[in-house]
Each structure stands twice: as C-alpha cells, then as structure tokens.
C-alpha positions as CSV (number, residue, x, y, z in Angstrom):
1,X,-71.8,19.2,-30.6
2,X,-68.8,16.6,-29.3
3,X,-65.8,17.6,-30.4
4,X,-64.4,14.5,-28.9
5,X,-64.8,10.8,-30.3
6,X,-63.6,7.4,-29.8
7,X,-61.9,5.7,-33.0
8,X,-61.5,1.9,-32.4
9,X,-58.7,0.3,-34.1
10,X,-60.1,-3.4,-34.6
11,X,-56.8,-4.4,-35.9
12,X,-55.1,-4.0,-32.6
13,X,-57.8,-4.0,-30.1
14,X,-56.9,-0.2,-29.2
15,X,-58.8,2.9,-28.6
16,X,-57.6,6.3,-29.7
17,X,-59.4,9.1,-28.6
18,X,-59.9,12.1,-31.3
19,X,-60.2,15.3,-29.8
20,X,-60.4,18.6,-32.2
21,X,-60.1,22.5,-31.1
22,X,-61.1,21.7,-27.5
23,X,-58.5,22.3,-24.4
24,X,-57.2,19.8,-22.3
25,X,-59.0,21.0,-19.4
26,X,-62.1,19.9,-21.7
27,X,-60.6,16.4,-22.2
28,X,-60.0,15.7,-19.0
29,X,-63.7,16.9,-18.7
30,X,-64.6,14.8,-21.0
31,X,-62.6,11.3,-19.4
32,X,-64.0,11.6,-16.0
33,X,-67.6,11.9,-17.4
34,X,-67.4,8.9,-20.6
35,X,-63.8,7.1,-20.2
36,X,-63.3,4.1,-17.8
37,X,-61.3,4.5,-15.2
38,X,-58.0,4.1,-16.3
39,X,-58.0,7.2,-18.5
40,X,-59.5,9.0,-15.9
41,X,-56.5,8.6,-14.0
42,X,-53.9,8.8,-16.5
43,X,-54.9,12.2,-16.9
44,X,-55.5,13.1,-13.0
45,X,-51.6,12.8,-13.0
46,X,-50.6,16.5,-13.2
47,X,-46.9,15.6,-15.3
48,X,-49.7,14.3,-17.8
49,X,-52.0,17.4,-17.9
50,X,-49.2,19.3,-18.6
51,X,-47.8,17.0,-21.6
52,X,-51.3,17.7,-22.7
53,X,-51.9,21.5,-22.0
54,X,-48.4,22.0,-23.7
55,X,-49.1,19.9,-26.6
56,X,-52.9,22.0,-27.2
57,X,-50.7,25.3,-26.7
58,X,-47.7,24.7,-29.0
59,X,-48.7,22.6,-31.9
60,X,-51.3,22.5,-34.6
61,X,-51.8,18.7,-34.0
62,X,-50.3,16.4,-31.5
63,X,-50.9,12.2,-30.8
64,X,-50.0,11.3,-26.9
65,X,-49.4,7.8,-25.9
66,X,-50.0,7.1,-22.1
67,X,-48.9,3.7,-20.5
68,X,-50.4,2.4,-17.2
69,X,-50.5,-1.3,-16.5
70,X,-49.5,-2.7,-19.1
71,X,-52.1,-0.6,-21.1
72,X,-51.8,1.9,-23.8
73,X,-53.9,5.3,-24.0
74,X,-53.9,7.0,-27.1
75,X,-55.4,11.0,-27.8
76,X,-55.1,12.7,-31.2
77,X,-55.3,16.8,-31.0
78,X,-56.4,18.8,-33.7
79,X,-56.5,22.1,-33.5
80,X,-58.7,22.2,-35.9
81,X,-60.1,20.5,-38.7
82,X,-61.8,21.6,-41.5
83,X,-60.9,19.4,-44.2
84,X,-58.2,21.8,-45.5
85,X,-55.1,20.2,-47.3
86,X,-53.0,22.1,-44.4
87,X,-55.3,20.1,-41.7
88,X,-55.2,17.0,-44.0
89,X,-51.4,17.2,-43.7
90,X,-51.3,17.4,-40.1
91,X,-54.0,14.4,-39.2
92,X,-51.7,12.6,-41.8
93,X,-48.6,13.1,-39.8
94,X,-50.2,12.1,-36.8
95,X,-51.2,9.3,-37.9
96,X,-48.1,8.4,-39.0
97,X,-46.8,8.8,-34.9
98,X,-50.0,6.7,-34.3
99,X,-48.5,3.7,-36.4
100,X,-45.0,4.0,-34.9
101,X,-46.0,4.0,-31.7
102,X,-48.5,0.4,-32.5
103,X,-45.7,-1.3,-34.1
104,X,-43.3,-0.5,-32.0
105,X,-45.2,-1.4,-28.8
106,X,-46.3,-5.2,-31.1
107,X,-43.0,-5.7,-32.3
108,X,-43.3,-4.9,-36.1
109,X,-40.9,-4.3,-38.1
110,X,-40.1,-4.5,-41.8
111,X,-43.5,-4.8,-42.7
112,X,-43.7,-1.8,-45.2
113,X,-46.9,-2.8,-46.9
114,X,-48.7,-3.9,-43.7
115,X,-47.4,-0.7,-42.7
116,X,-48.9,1.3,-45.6
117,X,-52.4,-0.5,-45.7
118,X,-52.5,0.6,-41.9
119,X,-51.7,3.9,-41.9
120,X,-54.5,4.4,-44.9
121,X,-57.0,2.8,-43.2
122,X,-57.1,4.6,-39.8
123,X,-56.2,7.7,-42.1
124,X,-59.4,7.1,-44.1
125,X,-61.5,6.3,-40.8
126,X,-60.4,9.4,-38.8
127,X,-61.0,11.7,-41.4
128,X,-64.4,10.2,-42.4
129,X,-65.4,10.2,-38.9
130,X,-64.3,13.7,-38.6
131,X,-66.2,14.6,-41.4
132,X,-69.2,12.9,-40.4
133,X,-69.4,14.7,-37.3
134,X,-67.8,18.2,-37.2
C-alpha cells in the first residue's frame, strides 16, 4: 500500500505531497516514478535530500517548501500516523507551517478568519485522506 499521496489545495492551485513513515530515499523513489519533472529535480539536488533525510531522522513530522522557477513544492512527513491525539497534534502543527508558508508566499496578512477556515479545511482533508488510505 502507498504511503505517499498527492493533496490538492483548489484554493491556491498547489500540490502538497503527503508522505507517512517512509524514508526520503523512498520519496525521491517515489518523484522520479509519479512527479513531473520539476520535483524530480528538486529533489536530485543533494543540499535538498539532505534537508529531507534530516528532517525524516530528527522529527516526528516535518512540512518542506522547495522553490524552483517561480514554483512552490510542498512535502508533509509523518512519521507516522495512526489517528492518535499525539499524531493528530503533529499533522495539526504542520499544517499550521503549511498555511504560513501559502500566505506568506500570496501576500496575506490580517486575515484571521480566512486564516482559520483554511487551516481546518486542509486539516480536515489530510487527515480524511489519511484515514481513508492507511
């Protein structure tokens, strides 16, 4: 079974990719088999694996942002998930990264409940396609 899915955000256009107790050789893996190409070489840059490996080795859950022309790439690691209150915790902090990194690359600021509604919504579809499929 993929451990690895794609989670479109239709409210900015933007891909994240949602990766859960897999290494980041297996990512990489992963982008040069399914990912156009720009991933693929976002993570052929070895400063890059190593943001990854080091983020898969230290942490419980980590959100990346990669910028190539004019382009944002997105991956969410999870060490694990279970649907635990601890795990629940961590996706929920990560998302919060996620949104900070959107609005800051759009511009948005001072929009607290457009900031809210966000985060709950791509909270709510990450952990339902989690669910779904783990």
């Amino acid at each position: 079974m993929s451990k690895i899915f794609i989670y479109d955000n239709e409210i900015f256009n933007a891909q994240l990719l949602v990766c859960v107790s897999v290494s980041a050789k297996q990512i990489k893996a992963w982008a040069d088999k399914n990912s156009k190409k720009y991933l693929k070489k976002i993570l052929e840059t070895k400063t890059n694996i190593e943001l990854l490996e080091k983020a898969v080795e230290t942490n419980n859950g980590s959100i990346m942002l990669f910028k190539k022309n004019n382009s944002n790439y997105y991956i969410l690691w999870l060490k694990n998930f279970k649907n635990s209150w601890q795990e629940l915790d961590i996706l929920n902090h990560e998302i919060v990264h996620y949104r900070q990194y959107q609005f800051s690359d759009k511009q948005i600021i001072n929009e607290n409940e457009f900031e809210a509604y966000f985060e709950e919504s791509v909270f709510r579809s990450i952990r339902r396609l989690l669910v779904k499929n783990l």
